[in-house]
N, C-alpha and C positions, 0 to 999 in steps of 0.2 A: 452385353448389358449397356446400356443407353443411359447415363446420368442426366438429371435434368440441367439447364445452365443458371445456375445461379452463381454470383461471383459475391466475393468477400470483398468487405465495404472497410477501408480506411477514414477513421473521423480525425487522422491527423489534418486534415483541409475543409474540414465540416464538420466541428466541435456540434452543430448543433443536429444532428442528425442522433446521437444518440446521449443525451445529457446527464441519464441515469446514470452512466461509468462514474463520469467525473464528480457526479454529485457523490458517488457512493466511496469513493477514493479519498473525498474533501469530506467525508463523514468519517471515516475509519483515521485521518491524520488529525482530525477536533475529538476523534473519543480517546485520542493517546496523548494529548497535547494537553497541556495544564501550564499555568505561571506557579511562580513558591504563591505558597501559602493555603494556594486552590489541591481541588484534587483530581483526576481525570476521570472520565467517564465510560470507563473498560467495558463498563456490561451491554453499552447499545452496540458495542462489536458483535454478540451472539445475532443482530437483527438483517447484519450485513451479509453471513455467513448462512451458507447450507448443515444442517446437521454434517458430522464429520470435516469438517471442512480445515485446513492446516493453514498454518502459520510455520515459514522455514526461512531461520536467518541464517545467511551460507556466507559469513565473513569471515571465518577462520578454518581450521583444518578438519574439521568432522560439523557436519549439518547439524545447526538445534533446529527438530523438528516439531511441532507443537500443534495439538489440538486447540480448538479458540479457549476450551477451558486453564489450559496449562497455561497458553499463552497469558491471558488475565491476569493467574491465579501467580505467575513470579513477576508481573512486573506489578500487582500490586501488594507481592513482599516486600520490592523494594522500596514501594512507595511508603508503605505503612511502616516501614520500622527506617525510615527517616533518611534512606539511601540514596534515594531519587528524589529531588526535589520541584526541578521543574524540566519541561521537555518539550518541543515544540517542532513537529514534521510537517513540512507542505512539498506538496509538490509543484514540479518547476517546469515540468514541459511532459507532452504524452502522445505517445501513438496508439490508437486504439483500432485493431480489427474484429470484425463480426464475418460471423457464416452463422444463418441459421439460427442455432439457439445456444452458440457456443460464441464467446468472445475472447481478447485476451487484452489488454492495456501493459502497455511496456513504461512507466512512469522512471521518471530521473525526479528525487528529493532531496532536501537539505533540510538538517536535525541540530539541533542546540539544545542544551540541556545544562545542569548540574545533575553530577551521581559522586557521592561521598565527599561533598564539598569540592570540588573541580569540577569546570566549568568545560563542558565539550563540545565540537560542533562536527558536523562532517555531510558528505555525500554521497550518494549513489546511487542504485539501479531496483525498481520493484516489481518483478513481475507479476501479474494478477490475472487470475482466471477467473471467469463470470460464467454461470449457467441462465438458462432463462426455465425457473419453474414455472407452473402452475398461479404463484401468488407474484411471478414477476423475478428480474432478474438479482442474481445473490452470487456472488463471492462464492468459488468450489477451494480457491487455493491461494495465498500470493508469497512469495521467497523474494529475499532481498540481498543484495552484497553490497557493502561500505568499497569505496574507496579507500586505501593504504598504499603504502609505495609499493609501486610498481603496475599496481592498477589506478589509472586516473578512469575522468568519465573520455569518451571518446568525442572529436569535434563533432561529428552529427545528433547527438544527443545535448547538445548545445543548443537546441533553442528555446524560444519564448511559445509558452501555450498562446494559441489564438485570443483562447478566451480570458488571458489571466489580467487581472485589474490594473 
């Protein structure tokens, strides 16, 4: 069987060749980000996302794995009964591969926040999977892990996005 030649396209050196990732990354860290007093805006997350589609933070010893509804639905418990007050994720740098209709963006971010009155900040690693449907491309998956000791971020994930301000 004869595959056709088609090669997988890195946008780490041509941010501008596929802009939707990053747009859609910078839309998903403003619909979870809020200052005190504001509130975030959880639900334009379902527009990111494929039906079924997960959320899976893997920074401690057993996976929280979350459908977009779960995911919303605890972290605006915390918000609403006054646990989380403010929270704020961007990302810092990204390598993004495509083939076809499949993508994946390997993002490093940095989070600050107050929860229960302590003030917290930290970093790590997001991996993120993209489909391209029918109405264009969407978010199937993304898992994350926090930096803690013994895990830092690694020097080649250390750079600056091309395109960051």
């Amino acid at each position: 069987m004869t595959l056709p030649n088609q090669r997988a396209e890195s946008t780490s050196a041509r941010p501008e060749q596929h802009p939707e990732f990053e747009r859609m990354v910078a839309d998903f860290f403003r619909s979870v980000s809020f200052e005190e007093g504001e509130k975030p805006n959880y639900k334009h997350i379902h527009e990111l996302f494929i039906e079924g589609g997960k959320l899976i933070k893997n920074s401690l010893d057993t996976p929280e794995i979350s459908s977009v509804d779960e995911f919303i639905d605890s972290r605006q418990k915390s918000v609403d009964a006054g646990d989380l007050t403010s929270f704020r994720e961007i990302e810092r740098a990204a390598i993004t591969e495509v083939f076809g209709n499949i993508a994946h963006r390997l993002s490093t971010y940095e989070k600050r926040g107050r929860l229960k009155g302590k003030q917290f900040e930290g970093r790590g690693v997001i991996s993120t999977q993209f489909i391209k449907t029918p109405s264009g491309w969407r978010m199937s998956s993304m898992a994350w892990d926090d930096e803690r000791p013994g895990l830092t971020l690694p020097d080649r994930y250390e750079y600056e996005k091309a395109s960051a301000p």
